[in-house]
N, C-alpha and C positions, 0 to 999 in steps of 0.2 A: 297646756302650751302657754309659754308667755307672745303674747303678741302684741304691736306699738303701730297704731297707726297713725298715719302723718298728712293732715290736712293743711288749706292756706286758712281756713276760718269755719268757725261752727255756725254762723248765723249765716241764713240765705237757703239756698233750694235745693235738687234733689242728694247731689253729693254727701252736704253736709248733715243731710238727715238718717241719710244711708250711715256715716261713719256715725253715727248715735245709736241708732237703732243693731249694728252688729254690735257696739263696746257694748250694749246692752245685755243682749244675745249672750254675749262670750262669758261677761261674768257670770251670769244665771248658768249657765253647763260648767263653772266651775273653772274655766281658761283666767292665769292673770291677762288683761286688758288694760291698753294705757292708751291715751290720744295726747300727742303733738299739734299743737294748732298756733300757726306764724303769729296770725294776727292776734289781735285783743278777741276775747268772747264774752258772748251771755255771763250774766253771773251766775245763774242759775247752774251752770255747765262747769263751775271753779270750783273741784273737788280734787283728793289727791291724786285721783288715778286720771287727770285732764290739766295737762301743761300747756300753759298759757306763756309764749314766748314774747310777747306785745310788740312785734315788728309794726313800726309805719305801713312798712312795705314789703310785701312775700319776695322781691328781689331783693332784698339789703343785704350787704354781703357776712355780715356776722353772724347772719342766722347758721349759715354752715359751721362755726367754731359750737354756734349753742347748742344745736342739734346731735354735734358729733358729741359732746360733753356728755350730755342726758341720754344720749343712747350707750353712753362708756357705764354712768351707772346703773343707770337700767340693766346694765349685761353683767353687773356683779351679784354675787351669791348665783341664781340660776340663771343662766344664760337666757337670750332672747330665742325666740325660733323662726320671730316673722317678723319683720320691717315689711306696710304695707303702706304705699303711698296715695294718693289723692289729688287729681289736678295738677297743670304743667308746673308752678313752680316747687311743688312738695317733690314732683315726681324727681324734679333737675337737683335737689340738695340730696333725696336719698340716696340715688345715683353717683353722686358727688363723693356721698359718704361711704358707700360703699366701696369706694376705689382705697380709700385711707387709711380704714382700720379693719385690723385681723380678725375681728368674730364671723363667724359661721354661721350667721343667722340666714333665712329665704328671705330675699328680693323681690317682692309682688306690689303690681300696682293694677290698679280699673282703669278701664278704657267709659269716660261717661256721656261722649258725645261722638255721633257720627261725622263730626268735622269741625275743623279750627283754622286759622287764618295761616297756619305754619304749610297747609297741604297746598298753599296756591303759590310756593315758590322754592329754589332750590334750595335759598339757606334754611329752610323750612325743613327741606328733606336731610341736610347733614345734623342739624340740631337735633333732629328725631333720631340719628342713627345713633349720636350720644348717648342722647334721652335713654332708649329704650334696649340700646345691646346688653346693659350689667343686669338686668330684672331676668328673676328666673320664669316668673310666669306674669302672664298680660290676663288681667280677666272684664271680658266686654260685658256690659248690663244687660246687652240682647243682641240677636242674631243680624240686628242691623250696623251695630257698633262693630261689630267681630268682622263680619262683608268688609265694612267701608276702610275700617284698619289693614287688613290685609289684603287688599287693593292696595292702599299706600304703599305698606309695609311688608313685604310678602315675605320678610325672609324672617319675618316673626312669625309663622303661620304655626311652629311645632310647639311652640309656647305659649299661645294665646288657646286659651277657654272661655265658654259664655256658662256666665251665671246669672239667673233672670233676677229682676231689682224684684223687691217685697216690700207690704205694708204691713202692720198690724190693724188687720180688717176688724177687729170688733171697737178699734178706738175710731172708726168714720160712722159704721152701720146708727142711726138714728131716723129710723120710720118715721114717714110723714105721710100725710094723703097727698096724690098726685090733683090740682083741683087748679080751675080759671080763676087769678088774680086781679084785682082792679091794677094792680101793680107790679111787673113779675123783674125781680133782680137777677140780674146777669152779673157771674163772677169768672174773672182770670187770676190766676196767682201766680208769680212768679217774677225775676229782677228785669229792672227796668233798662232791659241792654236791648240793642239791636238786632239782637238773636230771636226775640222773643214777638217781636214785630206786631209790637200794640199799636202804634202809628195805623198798620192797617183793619186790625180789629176796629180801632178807635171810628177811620172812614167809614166803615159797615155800618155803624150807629147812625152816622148821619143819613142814609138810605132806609134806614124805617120808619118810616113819614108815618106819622097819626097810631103812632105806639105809644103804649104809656110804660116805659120801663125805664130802669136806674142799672148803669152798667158800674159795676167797682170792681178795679184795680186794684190788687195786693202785690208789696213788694217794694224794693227802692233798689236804686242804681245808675249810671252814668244819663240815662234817658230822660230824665225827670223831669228836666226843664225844657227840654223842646215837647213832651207830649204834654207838660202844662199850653203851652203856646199853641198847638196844635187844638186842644180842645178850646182855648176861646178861639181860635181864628176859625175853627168850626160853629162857633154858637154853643156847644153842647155842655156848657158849665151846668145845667138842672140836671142832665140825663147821665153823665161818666164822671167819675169820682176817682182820682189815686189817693186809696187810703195808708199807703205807706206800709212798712214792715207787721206783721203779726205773729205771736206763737200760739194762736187758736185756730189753725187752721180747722178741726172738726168742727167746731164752731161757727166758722165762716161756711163753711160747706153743709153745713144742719139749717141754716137760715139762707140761702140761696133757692133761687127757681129752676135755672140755666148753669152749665159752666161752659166757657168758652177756650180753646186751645187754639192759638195761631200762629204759634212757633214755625220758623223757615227751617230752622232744624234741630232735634232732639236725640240723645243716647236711647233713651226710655219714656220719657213721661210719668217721672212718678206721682204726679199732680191730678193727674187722668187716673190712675188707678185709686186715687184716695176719693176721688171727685165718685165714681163709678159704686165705689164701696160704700161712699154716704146716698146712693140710688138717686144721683141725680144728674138726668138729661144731660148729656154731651155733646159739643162739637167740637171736634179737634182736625188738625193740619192732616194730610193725606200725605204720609211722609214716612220714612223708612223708622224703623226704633217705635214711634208713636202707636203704626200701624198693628205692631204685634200686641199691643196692651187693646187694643182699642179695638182689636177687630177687622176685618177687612169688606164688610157686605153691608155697614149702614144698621145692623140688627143694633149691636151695642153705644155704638156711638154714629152720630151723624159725620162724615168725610170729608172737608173741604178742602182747596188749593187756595192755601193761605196768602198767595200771591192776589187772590180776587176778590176783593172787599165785598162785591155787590153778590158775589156764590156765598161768603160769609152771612151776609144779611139775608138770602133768602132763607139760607139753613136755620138762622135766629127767628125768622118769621114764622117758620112751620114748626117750629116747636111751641112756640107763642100762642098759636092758633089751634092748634093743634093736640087737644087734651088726651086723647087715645094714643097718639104717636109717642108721647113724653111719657107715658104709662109705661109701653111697651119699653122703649127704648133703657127708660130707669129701669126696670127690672129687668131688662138682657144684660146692662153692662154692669147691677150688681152682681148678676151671676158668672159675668165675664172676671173680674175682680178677686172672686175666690183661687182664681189661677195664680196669686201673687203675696203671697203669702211669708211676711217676715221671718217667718221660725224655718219654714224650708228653705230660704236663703241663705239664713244663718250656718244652716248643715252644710250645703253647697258648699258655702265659705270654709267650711272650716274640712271637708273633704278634700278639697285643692290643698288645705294648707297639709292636713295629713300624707299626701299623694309625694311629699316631698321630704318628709318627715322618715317617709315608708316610700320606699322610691318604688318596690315590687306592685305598688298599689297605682302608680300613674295611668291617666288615661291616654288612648290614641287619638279619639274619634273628634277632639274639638270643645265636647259638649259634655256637660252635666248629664245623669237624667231629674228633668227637672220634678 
C-alpha cells in the first residue's frame, strides 16, 4: 500500500509520536509510507519519505496549493491508497483536498481527544459537519474518544472505528528497585496548554508540607509563563522545575520516582502507558480515554479528580510514604501496559486501511479486535 499521512507537526505529544511510530511500522511490513507535516520539524525526522512544508502557521492559506501539489506527485507512477490525517487543521486541508482532485485514494482521519472547544458551540457543529462528511473512515484512539464523538457526531457512527493507541514496550521497560528516597522526583510530561492543567498539579505541590521532593515538568506551550508566575507566587522555585521540550522521554521516565497525570481531558494517555511500561507508580485524572489505559480499580494506577489539587496531593503522599503501595502499583500497571502494544496497532491500522481496499472485508461492529 502506499500510504501519506498528514500532520500539523512532529514535535510535541501523543499524535505526533503515534504518526512516527505507524510511518515506522508501515515501512518495516514493506507499505510505501510518507508524512506531510505543515509545520517546520525535528531534524532528525528530515528524510526523504517526511515533508517538511515550513508553515508559520497550520492555517495559512497556501498550505492547501502545497499539499494538493505533493499529494498530485506522490500519486504518480503508483497511486496513493490512503490520505490519512492528524489534528483539526491537517484534517480541514485534507478534506479540502479531497473535494479538488480526481484520485481515488481512502479518506481517514483519528479522532485524539475526547473533546475540543468546537463541541461548546454551533459554529462548532457546522464546521465539523464539513470537517468530517468527505472521510471515509473516523478512527478513535479508545472507546472514550469513539463515545464522546458520536454523541457530537452521531450521524458518523457507521464510519467510525476504535483502534487502541500502542507503545513499543521494550523501548520504556528499565528495571529498577522500588526503594525509600531521601528524595523522590515527581515527573508529568506533556504541552504546556490548558488542557493539561499543570496550574493545578502545581497547587497539589504546595500542600505537601515537610516532603522532600522535586516535581519536573516536560514539555512547552502557550502556558509557560503564567505556570512560571504561578510557581514563584507559590514559593515552590526549590521543589517544581519546567524543564522544557525532550526527546528522551525513556530516559526521563528510567530516572523518575512518581509520574503524575492531571489532564481535564484526554483521547488516551499515551504518556501513562509509556509511564506504566517503565514500572513506574502512577497517578492519573479519573477521566474517560485515560481510564481505559489506566485501569479503573486504583490496582494499576492511583485515580484522581484532577479538578482537586489537595485529592492530587494526598494520592502523591501515599505513594511517597508508602513503599509497598508503589511496589504493588508499579508492577500492576507494567503489566497493565502490555495491553498496548505498537506492532498490534500497526495491524489494526493497516486492517481499516485493507477493509477499504477489500470492501468484502469491512467490519460492522465499531471495533477492532484488539
Amino acid at each position: 500500500m502506499k500510504i501519506v499521512q498528514i500532520i500539523n507537526q512532529l514535535q510535541g505529544g501523543g499524535a505526533e509520536r503515534l504518526v512516527i511510530q505507524l510511518h515506522e511500522s508501515f515501512l518495516e511490513a514493506g507499505h510505501q509510507s510518507y508524512i506531510i507535516s505543515l509545520l517546520d520539524i525535528p531534524e532528525q525526522y528530515k528524510c526523504g519519505r517526511i515533508f517538511c512544508l515550513g508553515a508559520k502557521s497550520p492555517w495559512h492559506p497556501y498550505l492547501y496549493f502545497k499539499i494538493r501539489n505533493l499529494i498530485l506527485q506522490l500519486d504518480v507512477g503508483s497511486r496513493i491508497d490512503i490520505v490519512h490525517s492528524h489534528l483539526t487543521q491537517s484534517q480541514f486541508w485534507a478534506a479540502c483536498i479531497q473535494f479538488s482532485i480526481k484520485s481515488k485514494f481512502c479518506l481517514i482521519t483519528t479522532e485524539h481527544d475526547t473533546w475540543n472547544q468546537r463541541r461548546a458551540s454551533t459554529m462548532g457543529a457546522l464546521f465539523d459537519r464539513f470537517l468530517y462528511n468527505p472521510y471515509d473512515q473516523i478512527i478513535s484512539i479508545s472507546d472514550g474518544v469513539h463515545q464522546s464523538f458520536i454523541r457530537w457526531f452521531p450521524n458518523a457512527e457507521k464510519k467510525s472505528v476504535v483502534v487502541l493507541n500502542g507503545i513499543e514496550l521494550n523501548a520504556f521497560y528499565k528495571k529498577k528497585p522500588i526503594q525509600k528516597k531521601e528524595k523522590m522526583r515527581i515527573i508529568s510530561i506533556g504541552r504546556l496548554l490548558p488542557k493539561k492543567n499543570f496550574d493545578t498539579a502545581i497547587r497539589a505541590c504546595l500542600l505537601l508540607k515537610n516532603k522532600n521532593y522535586e516535581y519536573h515538568i516536560y514539555g512547552e506551550g502557550s502556558s509557560y509563563q503564567e505556570l512560571k508566575d504561578l510557581i514563584s507566587n507559590l514559593g515552590l522555585e526549590m521543589q517544581v522545575d519546567l524543564k522544557g521540550h525532550s526527546n528522551k522521554i525513556p530516559d526521563i521516565l528510567a530516572q523518575a520516582d512518581l509520574f503524575l497525570l492531571s489532564s481535564k481531558w484526554e483521547g488516551f494517555g499515551l504518556v501513562v502507558a509509556e509511564a506504566m511500561a517503565s514500572e513506574l507508580p502512577c497517578i492519573v485524572s479519573n477521566i474517560e480515554g485515560v481510564s481505559e489505559v489506566a485501569g479503573t480499580n486504583d490496582e494499576s494506577a492511583l485515580l484522581v479528580n484532577p479538578k482537586d489539587p489537595a485529592e492530587i496531593a494526598r494520592a502523591l503522599d501515599r505513594l511517597m510514604e508508602d513503599e509497598r503501595l508503589r511496589e504493588r502499583i508499579a508492577k500492576n500497571g507494567f503489566e497493565q501496559s502490555k495491553k498496548f502494544c505498537i506492532h498490534k496497532m500497526s495491524q489494526n491500522y493497516l486492517k481499516v486501511y485493507q477493509s477499504f481496499l477489500n470492501p468484502k472485508d469491512l467490519f460492522e461492529d465499531g471495533e477492532i479486535p484488539q
